[in-house]
N, CA, C and O atoms as CSV, one atom per row, in Angstrom:
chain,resi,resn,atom,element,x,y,z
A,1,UNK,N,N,-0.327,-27.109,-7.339
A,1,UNK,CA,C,-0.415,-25.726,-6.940
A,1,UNK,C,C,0.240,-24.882,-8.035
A,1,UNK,O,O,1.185,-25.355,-8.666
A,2,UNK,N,N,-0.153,-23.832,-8.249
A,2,UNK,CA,C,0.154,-23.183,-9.455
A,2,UNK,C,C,0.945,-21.587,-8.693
A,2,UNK,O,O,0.783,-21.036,-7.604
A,3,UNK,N,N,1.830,-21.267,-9.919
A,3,UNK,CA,C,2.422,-19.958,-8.982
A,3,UNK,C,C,2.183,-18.908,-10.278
A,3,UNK,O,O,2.021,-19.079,-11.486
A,4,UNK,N,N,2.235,-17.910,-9.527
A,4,UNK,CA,C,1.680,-16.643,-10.419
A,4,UNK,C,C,2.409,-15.399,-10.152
A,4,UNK,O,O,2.492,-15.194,-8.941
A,5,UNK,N,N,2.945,-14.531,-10.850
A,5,UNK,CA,C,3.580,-13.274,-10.044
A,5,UNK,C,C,2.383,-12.192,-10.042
A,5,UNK,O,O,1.323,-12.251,-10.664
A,6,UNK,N,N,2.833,-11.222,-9.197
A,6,UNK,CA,C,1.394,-9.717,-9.135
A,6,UNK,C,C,1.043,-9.846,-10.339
A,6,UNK,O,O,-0.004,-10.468,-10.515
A,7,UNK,N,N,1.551,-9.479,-11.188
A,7,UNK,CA,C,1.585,-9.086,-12.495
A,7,UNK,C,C,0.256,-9.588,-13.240
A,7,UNK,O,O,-0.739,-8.938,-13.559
A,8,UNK,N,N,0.595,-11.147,-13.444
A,8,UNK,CA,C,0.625,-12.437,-14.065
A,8,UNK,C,C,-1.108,-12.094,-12.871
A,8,UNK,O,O,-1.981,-11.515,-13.517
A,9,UNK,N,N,-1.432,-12.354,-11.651
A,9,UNK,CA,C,-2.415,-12.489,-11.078
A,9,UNK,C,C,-3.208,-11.314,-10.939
A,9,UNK,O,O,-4.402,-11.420,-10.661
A,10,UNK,N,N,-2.578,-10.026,-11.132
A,10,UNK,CA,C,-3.647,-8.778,-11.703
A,10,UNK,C,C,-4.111,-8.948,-12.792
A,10,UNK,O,O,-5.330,-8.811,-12.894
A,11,UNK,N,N,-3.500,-9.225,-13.723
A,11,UNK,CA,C,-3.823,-9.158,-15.215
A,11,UNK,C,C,-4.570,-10.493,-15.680
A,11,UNK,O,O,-4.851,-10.591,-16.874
A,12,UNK,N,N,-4.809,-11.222,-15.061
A,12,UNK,CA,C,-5.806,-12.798,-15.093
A,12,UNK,C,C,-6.473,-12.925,-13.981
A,12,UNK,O,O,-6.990,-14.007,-13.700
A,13,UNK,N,N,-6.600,-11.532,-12.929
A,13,UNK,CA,C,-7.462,-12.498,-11.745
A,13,UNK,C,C,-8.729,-12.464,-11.917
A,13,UNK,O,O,-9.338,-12.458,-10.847
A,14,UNK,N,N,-9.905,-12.418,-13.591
A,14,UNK,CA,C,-11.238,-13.067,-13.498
A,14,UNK,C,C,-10.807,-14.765,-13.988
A,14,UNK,O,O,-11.333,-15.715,-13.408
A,15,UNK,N,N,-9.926,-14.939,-14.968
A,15,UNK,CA,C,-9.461,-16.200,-14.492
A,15,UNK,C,C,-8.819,-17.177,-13.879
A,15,UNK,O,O,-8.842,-18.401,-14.007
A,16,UNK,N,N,-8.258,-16.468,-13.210
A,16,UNK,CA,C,-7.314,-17.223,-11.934
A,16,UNK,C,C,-8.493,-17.697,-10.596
A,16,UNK,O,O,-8.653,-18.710,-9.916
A,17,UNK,N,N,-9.091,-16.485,-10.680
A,17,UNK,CA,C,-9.830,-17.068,-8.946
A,17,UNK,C,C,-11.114,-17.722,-9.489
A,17,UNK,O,O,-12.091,-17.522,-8.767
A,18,UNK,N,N,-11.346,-18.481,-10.630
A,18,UNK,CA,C,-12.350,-19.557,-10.838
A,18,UNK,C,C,-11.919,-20.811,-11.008
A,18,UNK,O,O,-12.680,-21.753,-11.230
A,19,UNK,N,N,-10.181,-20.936,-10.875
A,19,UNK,CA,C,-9.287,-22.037,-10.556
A,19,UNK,C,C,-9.722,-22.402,-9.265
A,19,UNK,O,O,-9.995,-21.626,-8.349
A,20,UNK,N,N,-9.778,-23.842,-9.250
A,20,UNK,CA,C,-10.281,-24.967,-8.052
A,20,UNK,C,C,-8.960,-24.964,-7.134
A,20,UNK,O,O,-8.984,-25.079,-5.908
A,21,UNK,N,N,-7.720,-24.805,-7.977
A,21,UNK,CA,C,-6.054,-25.393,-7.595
A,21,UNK,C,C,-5.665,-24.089,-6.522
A,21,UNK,O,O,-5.797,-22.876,-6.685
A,22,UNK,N,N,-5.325,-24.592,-5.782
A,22,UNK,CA,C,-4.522,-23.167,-4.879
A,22,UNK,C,C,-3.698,-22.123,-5.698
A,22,UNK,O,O,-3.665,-22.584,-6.839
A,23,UNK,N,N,-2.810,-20.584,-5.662
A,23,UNK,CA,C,-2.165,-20.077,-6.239
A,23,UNK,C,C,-1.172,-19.683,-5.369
A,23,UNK,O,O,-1.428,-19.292,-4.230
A,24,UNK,N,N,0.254,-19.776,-5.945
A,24,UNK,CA,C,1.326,-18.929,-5.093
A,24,UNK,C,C,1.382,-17.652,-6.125
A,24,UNK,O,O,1.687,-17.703,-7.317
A,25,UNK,N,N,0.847,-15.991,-5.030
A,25,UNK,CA,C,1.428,-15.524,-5.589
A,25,UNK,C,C,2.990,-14.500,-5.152
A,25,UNK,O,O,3.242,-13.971,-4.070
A,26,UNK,N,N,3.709,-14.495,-6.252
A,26,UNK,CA,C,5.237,-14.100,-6.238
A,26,UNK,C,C,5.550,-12.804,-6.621
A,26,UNK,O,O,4.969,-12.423,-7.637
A,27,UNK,N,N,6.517,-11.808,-5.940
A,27,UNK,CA,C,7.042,-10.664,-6.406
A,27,UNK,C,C,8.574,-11.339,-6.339
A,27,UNK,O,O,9.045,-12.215,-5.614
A,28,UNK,N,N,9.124,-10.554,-7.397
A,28,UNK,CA,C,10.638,-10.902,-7.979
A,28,UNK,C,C,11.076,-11.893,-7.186
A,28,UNK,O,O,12.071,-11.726,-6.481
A,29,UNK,N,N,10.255,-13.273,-7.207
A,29,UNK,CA,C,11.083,-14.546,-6.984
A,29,UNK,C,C,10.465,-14.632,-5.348
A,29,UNK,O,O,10.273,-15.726,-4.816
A,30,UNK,N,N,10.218,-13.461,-4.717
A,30,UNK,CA,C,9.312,-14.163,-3.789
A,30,UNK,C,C,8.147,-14.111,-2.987
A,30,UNK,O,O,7.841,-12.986,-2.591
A,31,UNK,N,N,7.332,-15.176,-2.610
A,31,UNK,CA,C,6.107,-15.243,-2.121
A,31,UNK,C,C,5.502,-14.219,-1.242
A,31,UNK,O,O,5.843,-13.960,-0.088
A,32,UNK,N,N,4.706,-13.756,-1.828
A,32,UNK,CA,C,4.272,-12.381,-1.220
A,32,UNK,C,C,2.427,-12.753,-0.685
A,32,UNK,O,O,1.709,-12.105,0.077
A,33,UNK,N,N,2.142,-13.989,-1.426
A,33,UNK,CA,C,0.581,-14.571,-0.848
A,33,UNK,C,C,0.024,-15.698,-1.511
A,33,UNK,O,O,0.650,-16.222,-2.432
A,34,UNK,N,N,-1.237,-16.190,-1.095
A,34,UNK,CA,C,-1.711,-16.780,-1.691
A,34,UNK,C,C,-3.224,-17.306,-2.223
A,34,UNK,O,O,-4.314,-17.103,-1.689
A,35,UNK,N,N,-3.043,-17.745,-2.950
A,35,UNK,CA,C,-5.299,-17.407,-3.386
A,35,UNK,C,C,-5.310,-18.944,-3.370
A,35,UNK,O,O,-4.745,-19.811,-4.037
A,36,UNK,N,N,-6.208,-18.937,-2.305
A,36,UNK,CA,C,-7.146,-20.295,-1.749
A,36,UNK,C,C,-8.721,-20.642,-2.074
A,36,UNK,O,O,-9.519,-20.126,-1.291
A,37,UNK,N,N,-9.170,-21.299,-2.934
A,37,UNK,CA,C,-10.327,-21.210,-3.593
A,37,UNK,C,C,-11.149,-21.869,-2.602
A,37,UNK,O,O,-11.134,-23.086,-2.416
A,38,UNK,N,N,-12.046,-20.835,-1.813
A,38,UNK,CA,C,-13.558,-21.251,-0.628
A,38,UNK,C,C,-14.077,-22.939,-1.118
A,38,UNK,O,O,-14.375,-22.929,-2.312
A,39,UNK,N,N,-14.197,-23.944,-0.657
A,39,UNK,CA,C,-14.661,-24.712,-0.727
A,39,UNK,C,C,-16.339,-24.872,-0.421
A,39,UNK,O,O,-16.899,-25.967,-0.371
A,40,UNK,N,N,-17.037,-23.534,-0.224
A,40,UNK,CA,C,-18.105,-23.256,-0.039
A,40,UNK,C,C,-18.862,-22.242,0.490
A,40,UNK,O,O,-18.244,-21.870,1.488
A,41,UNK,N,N,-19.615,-21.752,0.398
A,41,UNK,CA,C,-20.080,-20.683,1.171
A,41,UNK,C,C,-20.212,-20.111,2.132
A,41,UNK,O,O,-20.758,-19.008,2.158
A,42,UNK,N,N,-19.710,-20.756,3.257
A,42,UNK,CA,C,-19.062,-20.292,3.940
A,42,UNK,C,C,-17.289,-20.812,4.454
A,42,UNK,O,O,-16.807,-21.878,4.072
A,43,UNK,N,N,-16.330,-19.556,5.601
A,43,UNK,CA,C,-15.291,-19.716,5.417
A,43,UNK,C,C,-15.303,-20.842,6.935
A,43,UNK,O,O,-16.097,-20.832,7.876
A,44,UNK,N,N,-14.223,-21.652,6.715
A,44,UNK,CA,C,-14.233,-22.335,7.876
A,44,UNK,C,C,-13.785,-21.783,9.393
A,44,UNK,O,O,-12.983,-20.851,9.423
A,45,UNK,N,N,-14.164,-22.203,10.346
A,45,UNK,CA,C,-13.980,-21.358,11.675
A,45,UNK,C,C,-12.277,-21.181,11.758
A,45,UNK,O,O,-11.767,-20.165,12.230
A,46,UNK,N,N,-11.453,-22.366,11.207
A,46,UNK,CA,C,-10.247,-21.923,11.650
A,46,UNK,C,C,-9.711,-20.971,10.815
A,46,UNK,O,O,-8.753,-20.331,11.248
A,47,UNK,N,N,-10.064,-20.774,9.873
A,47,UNK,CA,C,-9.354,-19.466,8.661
A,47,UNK,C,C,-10.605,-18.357,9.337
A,47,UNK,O,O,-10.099,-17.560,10.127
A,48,UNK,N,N,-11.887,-18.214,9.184
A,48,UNK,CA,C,-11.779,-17.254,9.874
A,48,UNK,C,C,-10.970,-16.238,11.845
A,48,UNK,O,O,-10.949,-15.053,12.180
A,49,UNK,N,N,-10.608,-17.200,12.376
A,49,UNK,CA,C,-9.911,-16.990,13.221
A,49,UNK,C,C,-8.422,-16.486,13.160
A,49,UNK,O,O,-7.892,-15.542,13.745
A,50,UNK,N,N,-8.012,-17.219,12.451
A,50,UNK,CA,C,-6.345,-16.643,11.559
A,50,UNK,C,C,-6.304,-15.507,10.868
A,50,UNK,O,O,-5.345,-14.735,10.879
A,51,UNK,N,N,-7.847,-15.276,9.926
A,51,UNK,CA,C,-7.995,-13.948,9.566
A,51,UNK,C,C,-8.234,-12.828,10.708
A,51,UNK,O,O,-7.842,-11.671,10.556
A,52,UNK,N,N,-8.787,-13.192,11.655
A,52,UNK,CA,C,-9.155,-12.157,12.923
A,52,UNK,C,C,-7.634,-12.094,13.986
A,52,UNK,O,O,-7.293,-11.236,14.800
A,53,UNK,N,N,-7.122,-13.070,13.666
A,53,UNK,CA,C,-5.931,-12.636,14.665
A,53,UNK,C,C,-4.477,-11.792,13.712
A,53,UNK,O,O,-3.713,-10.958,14.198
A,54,UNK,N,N,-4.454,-12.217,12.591
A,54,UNK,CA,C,-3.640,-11.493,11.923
A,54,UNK,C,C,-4.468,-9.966,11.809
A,54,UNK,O,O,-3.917,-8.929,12.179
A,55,UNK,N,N,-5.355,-9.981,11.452
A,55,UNK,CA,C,-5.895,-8.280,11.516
A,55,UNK,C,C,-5.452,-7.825,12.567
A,55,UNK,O,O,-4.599,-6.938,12.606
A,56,UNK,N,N,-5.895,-8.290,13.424
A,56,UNK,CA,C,-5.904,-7.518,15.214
A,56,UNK,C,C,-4.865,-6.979,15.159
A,56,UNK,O,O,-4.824,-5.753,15.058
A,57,UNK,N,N,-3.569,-7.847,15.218
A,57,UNK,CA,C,-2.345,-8.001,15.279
A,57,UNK,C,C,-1.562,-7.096,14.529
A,57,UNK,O,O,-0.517,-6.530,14.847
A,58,UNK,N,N,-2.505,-7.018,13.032
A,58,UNK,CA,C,-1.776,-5.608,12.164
A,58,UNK,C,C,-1.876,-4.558,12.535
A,58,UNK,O,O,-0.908,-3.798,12.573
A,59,UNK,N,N,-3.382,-4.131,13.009
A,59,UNK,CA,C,-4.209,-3.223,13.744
A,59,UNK,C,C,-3.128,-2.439,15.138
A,59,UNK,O,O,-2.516,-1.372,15.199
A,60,UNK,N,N,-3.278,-3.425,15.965
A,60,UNK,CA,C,-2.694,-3.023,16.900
A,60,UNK,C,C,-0.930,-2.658,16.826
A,60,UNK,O,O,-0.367,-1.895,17.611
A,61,UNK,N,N,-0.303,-3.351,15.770
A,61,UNK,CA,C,1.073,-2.835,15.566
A,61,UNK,C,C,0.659,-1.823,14.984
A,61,UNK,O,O,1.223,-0.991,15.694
A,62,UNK,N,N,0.175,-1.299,14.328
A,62,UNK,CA,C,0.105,-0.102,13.362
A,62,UNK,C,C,-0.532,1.042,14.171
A,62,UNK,O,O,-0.347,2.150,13.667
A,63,UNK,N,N,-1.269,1.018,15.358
A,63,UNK,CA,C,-1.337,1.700,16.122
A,63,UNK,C,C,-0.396,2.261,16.917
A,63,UNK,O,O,-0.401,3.440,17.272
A,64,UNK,N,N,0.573,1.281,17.261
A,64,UNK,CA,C,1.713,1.500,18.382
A,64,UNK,C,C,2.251,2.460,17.288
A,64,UNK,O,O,1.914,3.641,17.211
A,65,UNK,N,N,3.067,1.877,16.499
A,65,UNK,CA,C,3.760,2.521,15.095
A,65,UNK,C,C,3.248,4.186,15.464
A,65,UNK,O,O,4.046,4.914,16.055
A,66,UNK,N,N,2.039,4.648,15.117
A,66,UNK,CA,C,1.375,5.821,14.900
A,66,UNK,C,C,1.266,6.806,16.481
A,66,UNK,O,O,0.948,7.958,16.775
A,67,UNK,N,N,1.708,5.641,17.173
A,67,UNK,CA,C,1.034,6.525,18.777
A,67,UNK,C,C,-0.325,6.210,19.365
A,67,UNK,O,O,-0.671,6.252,20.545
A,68,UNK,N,N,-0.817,5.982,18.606
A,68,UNK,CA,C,-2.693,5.996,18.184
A,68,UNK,C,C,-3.404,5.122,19.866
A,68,UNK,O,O,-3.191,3.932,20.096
A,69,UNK,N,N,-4.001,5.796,20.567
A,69,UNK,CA,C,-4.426,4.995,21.889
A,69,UNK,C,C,-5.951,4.669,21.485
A,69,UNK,O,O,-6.361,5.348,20.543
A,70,UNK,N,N,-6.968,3.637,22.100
A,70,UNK,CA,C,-7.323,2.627,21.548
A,70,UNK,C,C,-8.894,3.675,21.588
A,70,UNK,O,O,-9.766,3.684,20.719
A,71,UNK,N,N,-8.868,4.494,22.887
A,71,UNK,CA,C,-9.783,5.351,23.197
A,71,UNK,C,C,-9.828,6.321,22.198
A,71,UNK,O,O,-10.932,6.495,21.683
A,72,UNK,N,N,-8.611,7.200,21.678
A,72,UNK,CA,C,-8.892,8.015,20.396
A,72,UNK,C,C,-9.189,7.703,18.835
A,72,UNK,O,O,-9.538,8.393,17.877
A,73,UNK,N,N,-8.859,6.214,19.054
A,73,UNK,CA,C,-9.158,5.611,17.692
A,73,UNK,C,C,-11.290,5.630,18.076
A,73,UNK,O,O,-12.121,6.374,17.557
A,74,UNK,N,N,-11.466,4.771,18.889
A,74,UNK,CA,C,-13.090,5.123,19.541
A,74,UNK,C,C,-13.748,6.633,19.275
A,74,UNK,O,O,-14.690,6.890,18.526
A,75,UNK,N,N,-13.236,7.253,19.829
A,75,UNK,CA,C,-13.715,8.707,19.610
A,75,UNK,C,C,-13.347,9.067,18.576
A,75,UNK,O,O,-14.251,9.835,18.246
A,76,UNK,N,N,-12.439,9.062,17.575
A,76,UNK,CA,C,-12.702,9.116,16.285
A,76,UNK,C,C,-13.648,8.345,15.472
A,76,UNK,O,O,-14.039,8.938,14.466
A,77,UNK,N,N,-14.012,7.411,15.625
A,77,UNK,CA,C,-15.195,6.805,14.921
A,77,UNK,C,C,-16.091,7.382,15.701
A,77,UNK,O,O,-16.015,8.511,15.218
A,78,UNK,N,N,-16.984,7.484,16.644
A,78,UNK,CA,C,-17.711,8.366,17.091
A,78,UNK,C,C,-17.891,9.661,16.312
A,78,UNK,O,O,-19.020,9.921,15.896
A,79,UNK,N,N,-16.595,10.736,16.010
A,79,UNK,CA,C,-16.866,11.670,15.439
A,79,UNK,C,C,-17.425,11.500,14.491
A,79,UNK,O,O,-18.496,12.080,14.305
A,80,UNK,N,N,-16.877,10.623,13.540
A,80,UNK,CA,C,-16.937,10.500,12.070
A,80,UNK,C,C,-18.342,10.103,12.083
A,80,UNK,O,O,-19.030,10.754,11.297
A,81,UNK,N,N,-18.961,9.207,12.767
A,81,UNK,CA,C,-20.486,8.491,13.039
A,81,UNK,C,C,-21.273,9.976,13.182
A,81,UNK,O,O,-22.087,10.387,12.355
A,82,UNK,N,N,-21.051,10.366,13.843
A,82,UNK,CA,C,-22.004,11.682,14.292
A,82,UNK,C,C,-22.221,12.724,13.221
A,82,UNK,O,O,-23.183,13.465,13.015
A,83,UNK,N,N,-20.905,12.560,12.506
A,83,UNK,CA,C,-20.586,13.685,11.451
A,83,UNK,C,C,-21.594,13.211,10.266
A,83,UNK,O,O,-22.399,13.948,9.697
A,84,UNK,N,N,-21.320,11.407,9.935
A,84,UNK,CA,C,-22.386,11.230,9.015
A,84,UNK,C,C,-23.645,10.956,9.146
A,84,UNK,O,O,-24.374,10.624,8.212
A,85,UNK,N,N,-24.118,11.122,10.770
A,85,UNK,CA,C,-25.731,11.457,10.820
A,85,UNK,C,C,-26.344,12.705,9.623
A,85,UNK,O,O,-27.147,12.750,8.691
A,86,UNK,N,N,-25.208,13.799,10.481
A,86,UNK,CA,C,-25.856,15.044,9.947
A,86,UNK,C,C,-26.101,15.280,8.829
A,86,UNK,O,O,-26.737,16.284,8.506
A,87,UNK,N,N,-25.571,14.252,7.833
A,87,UNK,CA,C,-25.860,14.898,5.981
A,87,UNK,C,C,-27.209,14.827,5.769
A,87,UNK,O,O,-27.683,15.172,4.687
């Protein structure tokens, strides 16, 4: 497994993410993520599930955070939908 800082993985990521090897990447000493190279075209059911529950999970804290109720987040996309019929 190879480790990389932001830096180091902004500034190489057309060659970093054609690496087969996993990546740790690091801010000042620590692990902030990591780049997992798809073993194929599609993602497997359990990483996509981990990806859908960590979203949710951000989603919905970041709502509480804001106030934000689940119905005005709805009716705001609604608006915005309606708004970009009209162009």
């Amino acid at each position: 497994m190879k480790t990389a800082t932001v830096r180091e993985f902004r500034d190489r990521a057309t060659k970093l993410l054609k690496e087969e090897e996993p990546i740790i990447v690091t801010r000042h000493g620590k692990i902030v993520g990591f780049f997992l190279p798809a073993a194929g075209d599609a993602l497997p059911l359990e990483i996509k599930k981990d990806l859908f529950y960590t979203l949710t999970s951000e989603i919905r804290s970041t709502m509480k955070e804001r106030g934000v109720t689940e119905e005005a987040l709805l009716a705001d996309f609604e608006k915005a939908r309606k708004a970009r019929r009209r162009r």
